[in-house]
N, C-alpha and C positions, 0 to 999 in steps of 0.2 A: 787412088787414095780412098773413095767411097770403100768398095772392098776392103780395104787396109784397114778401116775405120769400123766395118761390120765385122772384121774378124778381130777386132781390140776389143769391140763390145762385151759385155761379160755376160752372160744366158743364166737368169734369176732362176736359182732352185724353185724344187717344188715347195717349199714352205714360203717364200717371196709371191711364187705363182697364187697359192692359197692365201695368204697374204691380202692378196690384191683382190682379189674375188669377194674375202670377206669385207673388207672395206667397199667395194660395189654394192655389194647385196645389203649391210650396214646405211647406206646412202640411198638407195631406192626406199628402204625401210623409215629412212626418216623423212624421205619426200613423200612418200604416203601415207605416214602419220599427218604430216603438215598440211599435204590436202585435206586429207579426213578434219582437221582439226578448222581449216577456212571453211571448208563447206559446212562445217556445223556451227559456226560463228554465223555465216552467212544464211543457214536455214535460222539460227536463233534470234539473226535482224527481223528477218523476214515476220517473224511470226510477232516479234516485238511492233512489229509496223503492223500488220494485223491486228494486234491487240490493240493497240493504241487508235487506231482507226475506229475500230469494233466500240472503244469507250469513246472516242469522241461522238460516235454516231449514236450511242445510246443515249451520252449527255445531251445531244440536241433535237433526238427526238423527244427526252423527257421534259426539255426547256419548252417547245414547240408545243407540249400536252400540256403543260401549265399554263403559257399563254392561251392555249383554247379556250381552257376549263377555264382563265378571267376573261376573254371575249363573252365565252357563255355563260359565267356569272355576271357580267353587264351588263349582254343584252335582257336575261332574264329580270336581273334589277330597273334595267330601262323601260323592260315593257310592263313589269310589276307598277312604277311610277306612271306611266303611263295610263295603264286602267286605272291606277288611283286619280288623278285629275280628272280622267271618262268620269269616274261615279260622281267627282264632286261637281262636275261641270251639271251632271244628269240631277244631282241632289239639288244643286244650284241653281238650272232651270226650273225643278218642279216646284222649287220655292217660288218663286219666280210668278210661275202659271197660278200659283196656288197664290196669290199675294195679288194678280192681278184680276186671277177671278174673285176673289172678295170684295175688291174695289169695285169689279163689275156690279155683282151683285149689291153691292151698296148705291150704284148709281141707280142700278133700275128701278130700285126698292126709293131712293128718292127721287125720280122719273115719276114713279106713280103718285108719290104722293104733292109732286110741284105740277101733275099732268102733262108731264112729258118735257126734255130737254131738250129733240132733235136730232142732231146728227151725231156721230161720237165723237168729232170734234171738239164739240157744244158739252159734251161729258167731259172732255177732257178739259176743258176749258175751265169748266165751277169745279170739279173737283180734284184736280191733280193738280194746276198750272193757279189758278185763282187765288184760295186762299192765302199761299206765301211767297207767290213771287215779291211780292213790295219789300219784305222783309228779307230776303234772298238778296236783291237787287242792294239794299242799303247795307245789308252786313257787307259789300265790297263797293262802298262809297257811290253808290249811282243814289239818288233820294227822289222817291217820285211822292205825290200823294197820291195818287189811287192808279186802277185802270183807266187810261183815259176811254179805251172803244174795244169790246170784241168786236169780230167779228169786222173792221174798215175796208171799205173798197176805195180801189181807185178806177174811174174811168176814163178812156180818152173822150176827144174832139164829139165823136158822134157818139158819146152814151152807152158806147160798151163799158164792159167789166174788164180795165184790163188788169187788174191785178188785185187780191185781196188778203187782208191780214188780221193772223186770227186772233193776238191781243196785240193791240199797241202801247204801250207809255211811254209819256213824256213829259219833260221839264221845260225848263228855261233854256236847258243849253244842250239837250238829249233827247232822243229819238227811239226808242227800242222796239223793233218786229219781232213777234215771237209767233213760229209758227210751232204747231202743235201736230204730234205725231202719233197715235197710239204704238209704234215698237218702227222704228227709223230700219228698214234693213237695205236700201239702196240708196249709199250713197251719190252715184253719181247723178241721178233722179231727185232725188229731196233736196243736195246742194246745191246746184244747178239751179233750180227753181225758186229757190229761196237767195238765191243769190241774184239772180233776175230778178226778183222782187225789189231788195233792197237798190238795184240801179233804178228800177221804175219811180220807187222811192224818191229816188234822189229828183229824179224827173222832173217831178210833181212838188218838189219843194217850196216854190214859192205859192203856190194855188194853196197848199195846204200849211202854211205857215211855218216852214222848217228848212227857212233859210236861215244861214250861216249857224244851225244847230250840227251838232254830230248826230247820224242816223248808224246806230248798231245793230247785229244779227243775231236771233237766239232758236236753238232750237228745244222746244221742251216734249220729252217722252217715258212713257213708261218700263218701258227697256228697250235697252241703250247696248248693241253688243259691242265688243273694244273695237275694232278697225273702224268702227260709224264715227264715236264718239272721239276718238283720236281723228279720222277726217275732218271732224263738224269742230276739230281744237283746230287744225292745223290752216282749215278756211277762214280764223279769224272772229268763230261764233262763238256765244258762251253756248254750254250744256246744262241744260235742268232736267235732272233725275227724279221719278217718284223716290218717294223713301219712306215708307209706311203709309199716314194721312198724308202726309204732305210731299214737301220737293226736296233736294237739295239741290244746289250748285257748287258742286269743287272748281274753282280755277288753278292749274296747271304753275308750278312757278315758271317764269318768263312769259306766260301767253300775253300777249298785245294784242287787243280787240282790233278787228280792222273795222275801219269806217269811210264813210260813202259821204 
């Protein structure tokens, strides 16, 4: 029946045969168009991902130069601020030296003519610390009338010197050590000892009449750098400043004097 069925078959002319041929060759023709056509789709992803790469990467490098250039316009503004506080710090000490060599000059100049003051303590004492502590002291409610003592020692049992203070005032119900620094730069050294003082102080209380008083701690100097003068707040002391002839005292709001 195979046979029977290959001989029923009908045998396509030659225009059927070409026919078919064109319709192959038509169909390869349009399957490689259609390649042709993916792969240029596909080379025009490609190059669009390129590009877009290409701008992202240009965008963040130009982001990246802009954040430089403000790093390096800050730092340059930081170090521009910088040496500006250097110079005024520099202007600021030379005033300073220059303010405290006048003073100098003025003690020596009245040295010679009171024949001599002594130590520079003793200088500091009549004219930095002297004239306006009273007045200092009573603009924040302490009232003394005068200096009671430069210069008070204490001694022990056998007559040594054990401690000594270079003004003292005191009232009825107050006690004030003021030791005297010409320029305070070590703190842990000057508090320290002044602060052993005021315990010796307390010591000594009844021998020297300053029972049930309050005994307070001051330090007075002619320049005062900030980390001293913030120590010498934060141990409980007052601070007396030159400030021209005279002193001043700023007290801190909240500071609470400590007492002995």
């Amino acid at each position: 029946m195979a046979a029977t069925a290959t001989a029923e078959r009908p045998v396509p002319t030659p225009e059927e045969v070409w026919a078919t041929l064109d319709r192959v060759a038509r169909y390869h023709e349009e399957t490689a168009k259609l390649q042709q056509e993916n792969e240029r789709r596909w080379k025009e992803g490609i190059a669009r991902r390129e590009a877009e790469e290409a701008k992202r990467r240009k965008e963040e490098a130009e982001r990246e130069a802009e954040r430089e250039a403000k790093r390096q316009a800050e730092d340059a503004k930081r170090r521009e601020e910088e040496a500006e506080r250097h110079r005024k710090s520099e202007l600021e000490l030379e005033r300073l030296l220059k303010l405290f060599g006048e003073t100098d000059r003025k003690i020596r100049e009245n040295d010679k003519r009171v024949g001599g003051l002594g130590r520079s303590y003793g200088k500091l004492v009549e004219h930095l610390v002297g004239p306006g502590i009273i007045k200092r002291f009573g603009e924040h409610g302490y009232r003394f009338d005068g200096i009671k003592k430069r210069r008070h020692k204490l001694y022990d049992d056998d007559g040594n010197t054990e401690t000594d203070i270079d003004v003292l005032l005191e009232n009825d119900d107050t006690v004030i050590a003021v030791e005297v620094k010409s320029r305070p730069d070590k703190e842990e050294e000057y508090l320290g000892r002044h602060l052993a003082r005021l315990e010796i102080m307390r010591a000594h209380g009844v021998e020297e009449g300053w029972e049930g008083k309050r005994i307070l701690g001051a330090i007075a100097g002619a320049i005062f750098e900030t980390p001293i003068r913030n120590a010498t707040l934060k141990a409980g002391l007052f601070v007396i400043e030159q400030s021209g002839e005279t002193m001043k005292m700023e007290i801190p709001e909240g500071f609470v004097p400590r007492e002995w």
